[in-house]
C-alpha positions, 0 to 999 in steps of 0.5 A: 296681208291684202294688199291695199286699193283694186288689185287686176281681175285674174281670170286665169292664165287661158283667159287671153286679153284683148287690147283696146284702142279708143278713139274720143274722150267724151260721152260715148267713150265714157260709156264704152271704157265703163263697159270693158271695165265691167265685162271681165267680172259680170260675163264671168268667166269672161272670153276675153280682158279687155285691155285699156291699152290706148285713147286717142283725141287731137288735144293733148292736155284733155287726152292725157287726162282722160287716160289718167281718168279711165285708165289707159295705159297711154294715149296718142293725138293722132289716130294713123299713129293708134291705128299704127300700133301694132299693139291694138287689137280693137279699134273702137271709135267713139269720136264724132260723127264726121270722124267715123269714116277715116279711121275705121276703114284704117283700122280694117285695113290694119287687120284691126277688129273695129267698133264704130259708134252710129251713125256710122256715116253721115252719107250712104257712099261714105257708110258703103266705104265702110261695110266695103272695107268691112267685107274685105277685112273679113276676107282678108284676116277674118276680123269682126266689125260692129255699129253702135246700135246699143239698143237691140242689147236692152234685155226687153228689146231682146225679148220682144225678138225672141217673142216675135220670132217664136210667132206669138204675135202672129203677122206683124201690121202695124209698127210704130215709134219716136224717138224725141230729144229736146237737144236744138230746141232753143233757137237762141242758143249757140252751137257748140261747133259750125256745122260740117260739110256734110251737115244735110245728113246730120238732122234728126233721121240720121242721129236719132232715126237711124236708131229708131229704124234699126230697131225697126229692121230688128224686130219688123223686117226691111222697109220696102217704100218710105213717104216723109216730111222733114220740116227745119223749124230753124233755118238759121242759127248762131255759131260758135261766134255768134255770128249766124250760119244757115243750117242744111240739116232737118230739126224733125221728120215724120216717116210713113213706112210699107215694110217689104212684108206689108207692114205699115208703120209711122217712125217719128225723130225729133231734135226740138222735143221741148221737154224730152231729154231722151224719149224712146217709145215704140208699139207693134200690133200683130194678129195676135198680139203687140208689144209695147216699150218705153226706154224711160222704164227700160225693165218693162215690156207692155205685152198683149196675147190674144190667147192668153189663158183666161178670158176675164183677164186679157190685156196688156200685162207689163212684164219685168224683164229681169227673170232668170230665163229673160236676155242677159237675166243670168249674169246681171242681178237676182229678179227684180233688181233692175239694169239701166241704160249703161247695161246695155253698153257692156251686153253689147261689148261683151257680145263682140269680144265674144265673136272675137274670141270664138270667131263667131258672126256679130249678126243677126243680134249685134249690128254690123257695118252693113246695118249702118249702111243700110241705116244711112240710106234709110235717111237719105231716102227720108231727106229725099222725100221729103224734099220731093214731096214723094213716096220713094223706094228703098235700096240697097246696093250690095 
């Protein structure tokens, strides 16, 4: 007789496991425990089970019920104890922006393999710590890192790569995008939370830039010089008490951008979209051709080709990116049937799991530490224009 409610996904006995060690309960650990619960059976056969061994978050009530909710096996309110534990073979931090830091570079350190959730860091120093403990750990015990930029896994972000790295938009001119969120339009409403020390960098550049620029690096290249304003429409709002509390950090920015192979493009980030809960556009022009893509219809990607076949009907054509040569088409549905935002997630992790397993590179196509960090300085150079009111150049340290 079967035996009655879910049974374990038995891949095979040589297929290993790979315990997860989850730091945070919220939004993004939702979507990451979703996606190692999914990996095993739609990257099938897979390279690895992830194992839901630990979570970890400071309350213990609200952490114990999340592992019962999830499936962990067991839970810790101190991450030095998750990051202890010998147990713990990937280290994936899902807790808040001012969290990353610490417990990563403790976890690498560990000999873990690490995912941090973007931005990596909410200053550059802080995000060079990390790559620096990256690269050493790679050294060290060969262990894989990953930064959170889930984007590049949505198959039409995939495709426009593949497009533009096969020249058929021939030189890149023109790059141009926003990402536009609605989340501190009100000025009456309290925060959740008093704001952190290092709340300058946690504006719209940092949180939703970062994204924006990574998809920008992704798919145009390395911005060489950045001009930008980085106005704060609220200079003050209440507190968790009610009480007001100044705000260091920018409710929006406008980037001007020369990429360093001539490229321009304007990049838009904004927290007080009113009306726009999650809004990712972007379009790039080539000499041949130009793509174009809206996250709200993720599937599609807008495509122009100046030599397409027939004359009477050049125009930009929006293609379903759900054909069984398209990025990822294999393992999702049959053509047509369409993924979502949660699908991206699972690519991604599925990507690392499989550089864990047969030790290859997370780059070029998932980012590393060093993309984070170079995501940080992007938006340090965006505050720093537009506090100074100058165009200013791009660099990294290495």
């Amino acid at each position: 007789m079967p035996s009655p409610g879910f049974v374990p996904i038995d891949a095979g006995d040589d297929v290993p496991s790979i315990n997860v060690g989850l730091l945070g309960y919220n939004f993004m650990a939702k979507a990451h425990t979703n996606a190692y619960k999914k990996i095993p059976y739609i990257f099938w056969p897979p390279a690895a089970r992830p194992r839901l061994h630990a979570i970890c978050g400071r309350t213990t009530e609200r952490v114990a019920e999340a592992a019962s909710r999830y499936g962990y096996a067991g839970y810790y309110t101190s991450w030095e104890a998750m990051v202890d534990d010998p147990d713990v073979q990937l280290f994936d931090n899902c807790s808040g922006h001012h969290m990353h830091v610490e417990p990563s570079i403790a976890a690498l350190r560990a000999g873990k393999h690490v995912v941090c959730e973007k931005p990596l860091a909410l200053t550059a120093a802080d995000a060079r710590r990390m790559r620096d403990a990256a690269r050493d750990a790679v050294r060290a015990a060969g262990t894989k890192h990953m930064c959170g930029f889930n984007y590049r896994f949505v198959p039409a972000i995939r495709l426009a790569r593949d497009l533009i790295e096969r020249g058929l938009l021939g030189d890149i001119y023109h790059f141009r995008t926003q990402y536009l969120q609605q989340s501190i339009h009100d000025p009456d409403r309290p925060m959740r939370k008093a704001p952190d020390p290092a709340s300058r960098m946690a504006g719209s550049q940092a949180i939703l830039g970062c994204h924006a620029f990574d998809i920008a690096r992704f798919l145009v290249g390395e911005p060489a010089t950045i001009s930008a304003l980085a106005p704060r429409f609220v200079p003050e709002r209440r507190g968790p008490d009610n009480t007001p509390v100044r705000i260091e950090w920018d409710d929006a920015s406008i980037s001007l951008v020369e990429f360093a192979h001539g490229a321009v493009g304007t990049i838009e980030a904004s927290r007080v979209a009113t009306g726009r809960a999650n809004s990712l556009k972007w379009e790039i022009n080539g000499s041949r051709g130009s793509l174009a893509f809206d996250l709200e219809r993720l599937n599609e990607l807008q495509v122009f080709l100046a030599d397409a076949p027939v004359a009477e009907v050049v125009g930009f054509q929006d293609v379903m990116v759900t054909q069984a040569n398209h990025p990822f088409a294999s393992v999702w549905w049959p053509h047509g049937h369409i993924v979502g935002w949660e699908h991206a997630h699972i690519n991604e992790l599925n990507h690392v799991i499989e550089a864990i397993v047969h030790d290859r590179d997370v780059a070029p196509y998932g980012a590393t530490f060093e993309d984070g960090y170079r995501a940080a300085v992007i938006a340090e150079v965006i505050a720093e224009s537009a506090a100074s009111g100058r165009r200013l150049d791009v660099r990294y340290e290495t």
